[in-house]
C-alpha positions in Angstrom: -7.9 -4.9 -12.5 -5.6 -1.8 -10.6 -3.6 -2.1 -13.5 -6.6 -1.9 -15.8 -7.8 1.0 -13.9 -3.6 2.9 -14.0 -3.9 2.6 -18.3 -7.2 3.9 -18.6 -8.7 5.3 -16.1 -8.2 8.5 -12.9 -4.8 7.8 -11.3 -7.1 8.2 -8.2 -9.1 5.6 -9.1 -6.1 3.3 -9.4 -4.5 4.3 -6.1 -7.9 3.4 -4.9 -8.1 0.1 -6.3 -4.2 -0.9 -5.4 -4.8 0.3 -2.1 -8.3 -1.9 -1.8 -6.1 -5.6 -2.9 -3.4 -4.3 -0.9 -5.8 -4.0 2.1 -7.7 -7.1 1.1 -4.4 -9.2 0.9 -1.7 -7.5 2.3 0.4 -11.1 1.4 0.0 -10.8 -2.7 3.3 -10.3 -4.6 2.0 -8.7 -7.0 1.3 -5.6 -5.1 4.3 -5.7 -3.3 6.6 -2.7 -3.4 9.0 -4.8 -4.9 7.0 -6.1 -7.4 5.7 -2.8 -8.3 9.5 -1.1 -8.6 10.4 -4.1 -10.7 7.4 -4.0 -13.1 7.5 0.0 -13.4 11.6 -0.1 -14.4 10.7 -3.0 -16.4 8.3 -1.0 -18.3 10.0 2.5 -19.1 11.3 1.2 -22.7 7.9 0.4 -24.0 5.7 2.9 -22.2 7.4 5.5 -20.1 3.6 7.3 -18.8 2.6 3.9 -17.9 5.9 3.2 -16.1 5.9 6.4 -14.3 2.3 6.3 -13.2 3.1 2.9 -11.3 6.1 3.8 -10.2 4.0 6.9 -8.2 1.6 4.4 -7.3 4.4 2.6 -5.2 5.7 5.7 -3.5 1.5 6.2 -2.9 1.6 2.9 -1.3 5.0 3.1 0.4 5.8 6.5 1.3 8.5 6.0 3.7 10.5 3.9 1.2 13.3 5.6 -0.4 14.1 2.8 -3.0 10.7 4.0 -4.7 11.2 7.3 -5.0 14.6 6.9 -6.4 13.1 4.5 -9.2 10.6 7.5 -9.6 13.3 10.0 -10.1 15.2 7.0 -12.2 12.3 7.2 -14.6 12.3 11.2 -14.8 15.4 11.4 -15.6 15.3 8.6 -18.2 12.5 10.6 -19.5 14.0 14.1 -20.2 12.3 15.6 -16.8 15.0 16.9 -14.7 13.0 19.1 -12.1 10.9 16.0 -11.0 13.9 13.8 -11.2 15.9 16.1 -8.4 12.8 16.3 -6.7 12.3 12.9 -5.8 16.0 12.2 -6.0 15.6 14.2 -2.7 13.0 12.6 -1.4 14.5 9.1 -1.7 17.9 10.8 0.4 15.6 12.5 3.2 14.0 8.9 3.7 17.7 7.7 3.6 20.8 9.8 3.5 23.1 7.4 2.4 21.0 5.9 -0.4 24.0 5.7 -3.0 22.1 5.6 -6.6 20.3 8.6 -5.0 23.4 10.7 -4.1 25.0 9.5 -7.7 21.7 10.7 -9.3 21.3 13.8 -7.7 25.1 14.6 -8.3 24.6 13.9 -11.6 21.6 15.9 -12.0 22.9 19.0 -10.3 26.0 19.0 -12.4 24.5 19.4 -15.2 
């Protein structure tokens, strides 16, 4: 149903409604931050919006984790969109300076 609600409805509503099962059932998998970055990487070959709205659904839900917000930045830059990509390249390395795919993406990213 969250799901339902990310394709077509407000993002709003859908941070809403993953927060509500994730408050419900704190123990589903499917709502996991795990689950969420695995399903949202999964996803950027057949529909990159999609992807990118759950992977921001996941940093939403787990803010302090710097493995989403370098799978956020992952999908930018797969995308084309540099300036978010730094952006939350950064944000993954101030949750965790040593976070290597973060460093390597930034690098990357500010090379060019």
């Amino acid at each position: 149903m969250a799901g339902d609600i990310l394709d077509i409805g407000s993002y709003a509503d859908a941070l809403i409604a993953y927060r509500a099962v994730q408050e419900a059932d704190s123990s589903e998998v499917s709502f996991s931050e795990n689950y969420l970055n695995r399903q949202g990487l999964n996803m950027l070959e057949d529909s990159s919006d999609y992807a990118i709205k759950l992977l921001t659904i996941n940093t939403d839900l787990y803010p302090d984790s710097a493995n989403t917000w370098d799978s956020l930045a992952f999908a930018y830059q797969r995308v084309g969109n540099k300036q978010k990509a730094i952006e939350h390249f950064r944000n993954a390395i101030e949750r965790l300076p040593t976070f290597a795919t973060a460093l390597k993406g930034l690098m990357e990213l500010e090379e060019d």
